[in-house]
C-alpha positions in Angstrom: 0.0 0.0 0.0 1.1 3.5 -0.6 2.8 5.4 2.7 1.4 9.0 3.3 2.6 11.2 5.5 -0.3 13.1 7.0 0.8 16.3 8.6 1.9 17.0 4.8 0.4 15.6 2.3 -3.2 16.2 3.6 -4.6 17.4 -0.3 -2.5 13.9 -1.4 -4.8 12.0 0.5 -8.0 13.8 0.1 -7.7 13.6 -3.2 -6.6 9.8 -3.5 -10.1 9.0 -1.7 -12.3 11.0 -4.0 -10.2 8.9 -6.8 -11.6 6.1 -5.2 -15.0 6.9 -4.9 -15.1 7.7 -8.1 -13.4 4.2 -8.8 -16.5 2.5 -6.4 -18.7 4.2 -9.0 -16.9 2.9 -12.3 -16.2 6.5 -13.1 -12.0 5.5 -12.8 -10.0 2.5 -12.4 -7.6 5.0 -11.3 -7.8 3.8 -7.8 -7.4 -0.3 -8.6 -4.5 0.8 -10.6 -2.1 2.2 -7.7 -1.4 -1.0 -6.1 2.2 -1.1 -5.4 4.2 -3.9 -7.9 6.3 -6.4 -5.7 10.0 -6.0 -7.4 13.2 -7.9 -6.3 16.4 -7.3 -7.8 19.4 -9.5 -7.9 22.6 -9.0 -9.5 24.9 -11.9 -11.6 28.0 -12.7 -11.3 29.4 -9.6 -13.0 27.5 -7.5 -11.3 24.7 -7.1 -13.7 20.8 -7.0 -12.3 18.2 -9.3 -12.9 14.8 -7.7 -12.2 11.7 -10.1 -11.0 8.4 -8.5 -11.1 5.2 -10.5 -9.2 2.9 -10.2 -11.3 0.3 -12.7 -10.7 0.1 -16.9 -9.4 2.7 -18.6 -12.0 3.4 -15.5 -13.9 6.6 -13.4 -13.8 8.4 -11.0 -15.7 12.1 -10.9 -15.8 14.4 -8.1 -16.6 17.9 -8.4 -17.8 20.5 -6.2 -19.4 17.7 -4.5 -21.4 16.1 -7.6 -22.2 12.5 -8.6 -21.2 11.6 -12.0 -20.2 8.2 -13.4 -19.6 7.3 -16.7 -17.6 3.8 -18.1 -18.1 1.9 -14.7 -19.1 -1.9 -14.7 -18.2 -4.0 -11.1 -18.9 -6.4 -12.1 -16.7 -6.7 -14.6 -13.3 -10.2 -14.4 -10.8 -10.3 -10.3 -10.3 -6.4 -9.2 -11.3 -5.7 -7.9 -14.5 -2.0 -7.9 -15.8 -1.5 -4.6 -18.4 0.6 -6.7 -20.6 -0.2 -3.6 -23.3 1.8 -1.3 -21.0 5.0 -3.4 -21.0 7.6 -3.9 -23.3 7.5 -6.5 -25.6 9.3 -9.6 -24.6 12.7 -10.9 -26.0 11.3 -14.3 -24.5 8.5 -15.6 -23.3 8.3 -19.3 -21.6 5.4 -21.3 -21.1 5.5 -24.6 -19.1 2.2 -26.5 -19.8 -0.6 -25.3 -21.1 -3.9 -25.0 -18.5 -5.6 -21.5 -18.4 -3.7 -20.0 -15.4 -0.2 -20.6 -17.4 -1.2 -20.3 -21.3 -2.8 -17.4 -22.4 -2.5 -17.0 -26.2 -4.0 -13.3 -25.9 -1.2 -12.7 -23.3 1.8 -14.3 -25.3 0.0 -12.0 -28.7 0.2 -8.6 -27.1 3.7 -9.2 -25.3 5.4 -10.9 -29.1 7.1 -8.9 -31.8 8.7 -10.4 -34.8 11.6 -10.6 -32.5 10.3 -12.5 -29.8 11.2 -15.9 -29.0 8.7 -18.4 -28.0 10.0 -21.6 -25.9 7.1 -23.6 -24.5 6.5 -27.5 -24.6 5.9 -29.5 -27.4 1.8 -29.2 -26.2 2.2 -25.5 -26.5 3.6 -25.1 -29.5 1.2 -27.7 -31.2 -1.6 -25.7 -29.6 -0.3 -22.2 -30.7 1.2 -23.9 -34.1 4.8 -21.9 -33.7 7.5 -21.6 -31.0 10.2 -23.4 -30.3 9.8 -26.7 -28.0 11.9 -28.4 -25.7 11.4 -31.5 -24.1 12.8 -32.6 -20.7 15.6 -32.7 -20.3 17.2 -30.5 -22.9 19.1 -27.5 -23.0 19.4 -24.1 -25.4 21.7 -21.0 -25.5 19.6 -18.3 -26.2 22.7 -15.6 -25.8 26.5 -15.5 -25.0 25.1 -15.3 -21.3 21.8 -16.6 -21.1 20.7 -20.3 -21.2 17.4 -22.3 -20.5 17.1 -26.5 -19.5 13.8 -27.7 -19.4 13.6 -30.1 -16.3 10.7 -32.6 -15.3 7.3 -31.5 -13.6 5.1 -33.3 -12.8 2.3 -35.2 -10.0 3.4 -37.9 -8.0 0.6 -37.9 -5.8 -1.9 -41.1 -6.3 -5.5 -39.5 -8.1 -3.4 -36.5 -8.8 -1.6 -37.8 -11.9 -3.9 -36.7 -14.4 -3.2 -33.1 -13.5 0.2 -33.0 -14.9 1.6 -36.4 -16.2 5.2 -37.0 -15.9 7.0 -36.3 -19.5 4.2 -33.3 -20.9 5.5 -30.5 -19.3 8.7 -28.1 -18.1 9.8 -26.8 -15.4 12.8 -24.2 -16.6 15.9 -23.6 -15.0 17.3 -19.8 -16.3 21.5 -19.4 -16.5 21.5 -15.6 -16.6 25.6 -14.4 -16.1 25.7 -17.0 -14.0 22.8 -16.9 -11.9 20.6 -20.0 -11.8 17.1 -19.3 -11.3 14.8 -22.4 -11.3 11.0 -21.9 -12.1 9.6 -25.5 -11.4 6.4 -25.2 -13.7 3.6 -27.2 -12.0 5.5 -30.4 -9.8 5.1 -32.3 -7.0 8.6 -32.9 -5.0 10.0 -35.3 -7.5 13.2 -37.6 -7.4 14.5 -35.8 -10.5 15.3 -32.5 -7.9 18.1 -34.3 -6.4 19.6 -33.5 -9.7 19.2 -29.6 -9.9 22.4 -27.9 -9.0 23.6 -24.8 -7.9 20.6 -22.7 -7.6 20.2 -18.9 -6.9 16.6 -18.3 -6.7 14.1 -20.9 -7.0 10.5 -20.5 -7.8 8.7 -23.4 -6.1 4.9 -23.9 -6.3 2.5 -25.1 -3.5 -0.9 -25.5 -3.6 -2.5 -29.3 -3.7 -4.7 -31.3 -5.5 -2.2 -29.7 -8.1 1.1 -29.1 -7.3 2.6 -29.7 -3.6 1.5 -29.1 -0.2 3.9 -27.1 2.3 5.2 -29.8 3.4 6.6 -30.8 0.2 7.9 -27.4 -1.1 9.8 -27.7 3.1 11.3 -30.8 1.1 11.7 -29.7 -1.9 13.7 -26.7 -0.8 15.9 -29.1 1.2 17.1 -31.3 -2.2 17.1 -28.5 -4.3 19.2 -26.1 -1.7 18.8 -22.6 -3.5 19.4 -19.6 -1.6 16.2 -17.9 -2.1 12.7 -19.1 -2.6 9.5 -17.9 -3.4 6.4 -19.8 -2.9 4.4 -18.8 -6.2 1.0 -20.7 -7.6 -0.2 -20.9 -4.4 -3.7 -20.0 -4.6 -5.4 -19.9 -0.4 -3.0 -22.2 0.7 -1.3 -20.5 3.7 2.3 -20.2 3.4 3.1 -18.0 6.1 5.3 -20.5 8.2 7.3 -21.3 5.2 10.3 -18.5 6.4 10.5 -20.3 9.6 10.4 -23.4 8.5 13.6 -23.6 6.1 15.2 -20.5 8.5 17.8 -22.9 10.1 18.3 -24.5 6.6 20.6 -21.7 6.0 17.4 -20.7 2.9 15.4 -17.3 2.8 11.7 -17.5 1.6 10.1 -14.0 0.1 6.5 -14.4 -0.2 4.9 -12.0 -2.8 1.8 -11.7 -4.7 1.9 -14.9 -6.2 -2.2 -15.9 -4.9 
């Protein structure tokens, strides 16, 4: 929320709630529109800064060295509304599997030039009939400094399978100068983790039937060992006690917008 200082800005504030009254009466969206954007930065091995933006559940934008990076764009999820239109457009846009909160073809169309480059999985690309798709498993250098592997994600749980079956979709680890940013896609804590290296930032997701429960992520986090993690796709599930939980594992959890 915005900070105000009252004894100063006393005309600020009266006018920020006519603003939204007038919002409360569809006369503005002005109002809806001043929510404050959750923004972390990090910086690479050279001293560069990668820029993550919260934008919404699974979806994140990534900025790099004057480069725009997109992970699962969705316009639209319950009542928040993403301005792709106001952004730049993306030098790459991933997309792990395609269900509605992750694939968004109006999304991936408003944030694509001719220059974009579209990495998805082999569903994806069938479904939008173009991009470039990677199975698990495999690996592409998208720049001098910048590479993507697409890792396993999928349900372990029994009656969960059907959700995401092992071998359809990505999770995506990011090499950017030399940080390694994992975005695990839709996954339960699965054996292939104990193979992911060397992790910065991981994005980890937790909300069951579909992906894992807290306990799991707790797990997860342990195998995987990255230095920061944020919860993200994690709908009502309560994942307050996450930061105390892996505190002694020497791993610090940011929680952001990522309902």
């Amino acid at each position: 929320m915005d900070r105000f200082i009252f004894n100063h800005n006393n005309q600020q504030i009266m006018k920020k709630i006519i603003t939204c009254l007038l919002a409360t009466l569809g006369l503005t969206t002005a109002c809806s529109q001043q929510k404050t954007e959750e923004v972390d930065v990090f910086q690479t091995k050279s001293g560069k800064s990668v820029t993550f933006h919260a934008l919404v559940h699974a979806s994140i934008r990534i900025q790099y060295d004057g480069k725009e990076i997109e992970i699962d764009p969705v316009s639209k999820l319950g009542e928040r509304t993403i301005p792709y239109a106001t952004m730049p457009k993306a030098d790459y846009i991933f997309v792990t599997h395609e269900h509605f909160d992750h694939f968004d073809k109006e999304a991936i169309a408003t944030l694509s030039s001719d220059k974009t480059k579209l990495i998805t999985n082999q569903r994806c690309a069938e479904m939008l009939g173009k991009g470039q798709a990677m199975a698990n498993g495999e690996t592409l250098r998208l720049t001098d400094d910048i590479t993507v592997e697409a890792v396993p994600a999928y349900n372990t749980t029994e009656g969960h399978q059907q959700f995401h079956p092992k071998g359809r979709d990505n999770g995506f680890i990011l090499t950017i100068d030399g940080l390694r940013i994992y975005i695990a896609g839709d996954t339960e804590d699965i054996p292939e983790m104990a193979d992911i290296k060397n992790i910065d930032i991981a994005f980890l997701p937790c909300n069951q039937p579909y992906t894992m429960t807290t306990d799991q992520l707790v797990r997860a986090a342990k195998i995987i060992k990255p230095k920061v993690v944020f919860p993200y796709h994690y709908s009502q599930t309560d994942v307050s006690q996450l930061p105390a939980q892996l505190k002694d594992e020497g791993i610090e959890v940011r929680i952001r917008h990522y309902e």
